[in-house]
C-alpha positions in Angstrom: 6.0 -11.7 -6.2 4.4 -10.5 -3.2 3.4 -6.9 -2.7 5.7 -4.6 -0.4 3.7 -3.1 2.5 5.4 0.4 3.1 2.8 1.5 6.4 -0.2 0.2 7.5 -2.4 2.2 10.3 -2.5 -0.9 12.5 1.2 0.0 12.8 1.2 3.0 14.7 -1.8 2.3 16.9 -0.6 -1.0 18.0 2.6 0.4 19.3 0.7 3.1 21.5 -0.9 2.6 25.2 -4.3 2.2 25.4 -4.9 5.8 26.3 -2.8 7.1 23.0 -4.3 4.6 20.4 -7.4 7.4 18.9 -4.2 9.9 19.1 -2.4 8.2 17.3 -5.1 7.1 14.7 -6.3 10.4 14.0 -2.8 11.4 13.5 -2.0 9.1 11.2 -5.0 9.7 9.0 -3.6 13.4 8.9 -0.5 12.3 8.0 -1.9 10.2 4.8 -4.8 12.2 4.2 -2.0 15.3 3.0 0.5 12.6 1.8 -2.0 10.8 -0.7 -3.5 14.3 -1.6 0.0 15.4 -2.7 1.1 12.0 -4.4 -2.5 12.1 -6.3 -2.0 15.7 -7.5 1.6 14.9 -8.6 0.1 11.6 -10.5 2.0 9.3 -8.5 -0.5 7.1 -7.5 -1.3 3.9 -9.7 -5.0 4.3 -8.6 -5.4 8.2 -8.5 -8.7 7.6 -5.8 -6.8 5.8 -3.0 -7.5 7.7 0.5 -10.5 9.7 -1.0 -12.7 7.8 0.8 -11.2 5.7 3.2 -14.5 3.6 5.4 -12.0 2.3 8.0 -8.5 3.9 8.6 -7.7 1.5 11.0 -7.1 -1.1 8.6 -5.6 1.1 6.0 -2.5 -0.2 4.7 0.0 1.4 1.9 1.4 -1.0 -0.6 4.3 -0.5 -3.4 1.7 -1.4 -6.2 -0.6 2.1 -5.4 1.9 3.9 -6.7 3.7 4.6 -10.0 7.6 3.9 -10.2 8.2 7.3 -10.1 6.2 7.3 -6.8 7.8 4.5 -5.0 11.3 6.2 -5.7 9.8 9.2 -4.2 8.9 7.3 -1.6 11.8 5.7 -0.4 13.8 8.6 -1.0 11.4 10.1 1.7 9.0 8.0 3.8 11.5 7.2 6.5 12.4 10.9 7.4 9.4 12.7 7.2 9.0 14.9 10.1 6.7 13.4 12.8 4.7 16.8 12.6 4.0 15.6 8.8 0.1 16.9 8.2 -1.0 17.9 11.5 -4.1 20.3 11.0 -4.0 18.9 7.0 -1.4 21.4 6.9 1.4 21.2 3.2 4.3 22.5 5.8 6.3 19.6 5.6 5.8 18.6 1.9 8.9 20.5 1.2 11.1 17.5 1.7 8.6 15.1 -0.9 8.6 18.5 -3.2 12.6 18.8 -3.2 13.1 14.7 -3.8 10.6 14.7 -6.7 12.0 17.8 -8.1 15.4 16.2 -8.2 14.2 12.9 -9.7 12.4 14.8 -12.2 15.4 16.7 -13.2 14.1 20.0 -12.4 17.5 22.2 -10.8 15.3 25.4 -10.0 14.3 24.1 -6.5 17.5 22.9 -5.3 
């Protein structure tokens, strides 16, 4: 079977103008930098050092298999919505969303 891509940086910066294309690659490196960071803290990465050290984020791309189960559910409970503003500045702001899903699929009723 073959792996599910869920993002890939080429994505975003493809669909920008010429002028927008570094924007839009440094933004998405925020995004996944503070994305990954969370996931790996939360152990639900299958390989716990994926984004430490990323040479090219251009050519970064997210797959189902670099995550646990429990972290793909998280994922497509949340991927699609995130807010757009999602780890500008490496800010956690908008990690409430991930931290309410993965509270609820781990059963825990306190944050909801």
């Amino acid at each position: 079977m073959k792996d599910l891509m869920i993002d890939a940086c080429r994505w975003h910066v493809d669909a920008e103008a010429k002028p927008n294309k570094q924007r839009a690659l440094d933004h998405f490196r925020e995004i996944y930098t503070v994305l990954l960071d969370f996931l790996r803290v939360e152990g639900l990465l299958a390989e716990p050092t994926l984004g430490q050290e990323v040479p090219d984020w251009l050519e970064f791309e997210f797959y189902r298999t670099h995550l646990t189960d429990e972290g793909y559910e998280l994922v497509r409970l949340c991927h699609g919505t995130w807010n757009p503003a999602f780890g500008q500045g490496h800010t956690q702001r908008h990690l409430t969303q991930w931290r309410r899903k993965l509270a609820q699929l781990r059963g825990d009723k306190r944050t909801n």
